[in-house]
C-alpha positions in Angstrom: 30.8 -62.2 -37.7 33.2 -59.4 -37.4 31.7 -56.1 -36.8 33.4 -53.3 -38.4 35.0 -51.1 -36.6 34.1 -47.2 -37.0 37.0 -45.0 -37.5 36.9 -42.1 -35.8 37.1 -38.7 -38.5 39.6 -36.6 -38.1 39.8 -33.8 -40.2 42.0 -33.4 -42.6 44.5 -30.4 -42.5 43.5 -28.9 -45.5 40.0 -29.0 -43.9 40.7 -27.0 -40.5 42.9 -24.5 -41.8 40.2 -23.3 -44.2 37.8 -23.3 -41.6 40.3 -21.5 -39.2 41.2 -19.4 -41.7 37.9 -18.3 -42.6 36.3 -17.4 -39.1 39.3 -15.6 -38.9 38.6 -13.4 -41.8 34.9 -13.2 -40.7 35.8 -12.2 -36.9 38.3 -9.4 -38.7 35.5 -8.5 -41.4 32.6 -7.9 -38.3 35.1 -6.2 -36.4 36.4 -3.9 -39.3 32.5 -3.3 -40.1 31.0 -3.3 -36.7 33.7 -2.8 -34.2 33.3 0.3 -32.7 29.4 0.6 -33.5 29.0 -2.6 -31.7 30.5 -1.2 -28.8 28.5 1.9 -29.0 25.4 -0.5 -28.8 26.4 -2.6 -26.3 27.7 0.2 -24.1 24.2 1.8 -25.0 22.5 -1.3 -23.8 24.0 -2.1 -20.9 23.1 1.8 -20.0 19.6 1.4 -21.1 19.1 -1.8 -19.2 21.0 -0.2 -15.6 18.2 2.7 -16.2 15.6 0.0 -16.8 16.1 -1.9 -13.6 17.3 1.4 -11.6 13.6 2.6 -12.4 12.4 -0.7 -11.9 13.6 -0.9 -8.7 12.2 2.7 -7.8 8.8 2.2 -9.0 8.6 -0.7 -6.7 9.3 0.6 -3.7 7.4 3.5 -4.2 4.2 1.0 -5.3 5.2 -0.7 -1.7 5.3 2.6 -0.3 1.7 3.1 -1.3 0.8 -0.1 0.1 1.7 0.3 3.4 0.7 3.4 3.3 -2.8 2.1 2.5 -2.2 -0.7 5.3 -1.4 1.8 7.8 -4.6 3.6 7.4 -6.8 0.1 7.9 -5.0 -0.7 10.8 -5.5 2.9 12.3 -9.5 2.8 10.7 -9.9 -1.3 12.4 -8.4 0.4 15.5 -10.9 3.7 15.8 -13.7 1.6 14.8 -12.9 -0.4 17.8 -12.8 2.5 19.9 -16.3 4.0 18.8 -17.8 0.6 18.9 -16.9 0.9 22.7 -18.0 4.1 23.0 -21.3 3.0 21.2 -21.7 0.2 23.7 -21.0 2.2 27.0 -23.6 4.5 25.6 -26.6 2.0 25.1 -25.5 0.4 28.8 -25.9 3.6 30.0 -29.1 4.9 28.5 -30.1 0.9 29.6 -28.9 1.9 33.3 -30.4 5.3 32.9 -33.9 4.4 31.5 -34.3 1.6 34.8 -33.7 3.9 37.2 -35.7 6.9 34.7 -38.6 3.9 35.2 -37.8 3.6 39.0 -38.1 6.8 39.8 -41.2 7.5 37.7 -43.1 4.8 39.6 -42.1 6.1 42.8 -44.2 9.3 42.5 -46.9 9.9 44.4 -48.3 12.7 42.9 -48.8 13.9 39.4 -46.7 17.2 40.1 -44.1 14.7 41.4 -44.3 12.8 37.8 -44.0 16.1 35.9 -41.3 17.2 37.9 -39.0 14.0 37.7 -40.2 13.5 34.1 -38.9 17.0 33.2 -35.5 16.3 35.1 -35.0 13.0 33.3 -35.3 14.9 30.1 -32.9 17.5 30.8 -30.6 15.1 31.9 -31.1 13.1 29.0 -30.4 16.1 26.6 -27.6 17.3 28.1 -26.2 13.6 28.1 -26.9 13.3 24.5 -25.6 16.4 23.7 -22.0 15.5 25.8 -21.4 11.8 24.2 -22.8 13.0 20.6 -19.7 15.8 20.8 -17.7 13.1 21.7 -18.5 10.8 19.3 -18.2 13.5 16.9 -15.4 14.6 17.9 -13.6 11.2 18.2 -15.3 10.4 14.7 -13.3 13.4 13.1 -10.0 12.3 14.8 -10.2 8.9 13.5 -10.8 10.9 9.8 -8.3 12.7 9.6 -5.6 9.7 11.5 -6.8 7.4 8.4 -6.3 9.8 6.0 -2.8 11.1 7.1 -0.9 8.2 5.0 -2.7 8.4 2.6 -2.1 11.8 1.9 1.4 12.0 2.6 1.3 9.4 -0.3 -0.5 11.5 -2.7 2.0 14.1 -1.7 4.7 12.0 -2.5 3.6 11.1 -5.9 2.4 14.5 -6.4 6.8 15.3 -5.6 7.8 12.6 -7.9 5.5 13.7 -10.5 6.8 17.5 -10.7 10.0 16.1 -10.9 11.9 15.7 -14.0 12.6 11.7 -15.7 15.8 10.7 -15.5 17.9 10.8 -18.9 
């Protein structure tokens, strides 16, 4: 058996000329209607959408901004907690070293004004110690404060700047 064979459609002239003819009309009619109004809005678009990224792109690096701002002051807090936990060792191994020979001394007297005499010595010692490495501490303490907090607030400052400023049109 014979299959028939599909002609191919092709239209007829009548048939493309209308259809021709009539997106012609309907391109002129839109054009005629919403020419220079679709301009406008495209043209208004497009300069809505530039603004949109523009301030996209502005709020982002400002938001990175902040972040390594924030980043900044860790690194600087992980590195002055490092250098008061060293501080805060060296202290104990000294008040370790100090208290042996404090005990050495101590058992080497002879005579009880001996023991009060050393025992007051050791105290004074000990005080003024204390008082020498808890300034330092304190002082290295309040450093470390106000190095974590400088990024920080130059951020705030920042966003305190762009804040005052007027939005863009």
């Amino acid at each position: 058996m014979n299959a028939p064979t599909r002609k191919s459609r092709t239209p007829k002239p009548a048939e493309s000329e209308f259809a021709g003819t009539t997106l012609v009309v309907a391109k002129d009619a839109v054009e005629t209607l919403f020419g220079a109004s679709a301009e406008k809005t495209y043209a208004y678009a497009r300069e809505q959408l530039t603004a949109t990224a523009k301030a996209g792109q502005t709020a982002a690096l400002f938001g990175k901004a902040n972040l390594d701002a924030a980043l900044d002051a860790g690194n600087v807090l992980v590195a002055g907690a490092q250098g008061i936990g060293q501080l805060w060792m060296a202290l104990m191994q000294g008040a370790v070293d100090d208290g042996i020979g404090a005990a050495r001394r101590l058992a080497a007297c002879r005579t009880t004004k001996d023991l009060i005499d050393v025992q007051g010595e050791i105290a004074r010692v000990s005080y003024q110690k204390f008082a020498s490495e808890g300034r330092k501490l304190s002082d290295l303490s309040a450093k470390l404060a106000g190095d974590v907090s400088a990024p920080i607030a130059a951020r705030v400052g920042a966003a305190a700047d762009a804040l005052a400023k007027p939005f863009a049109a």
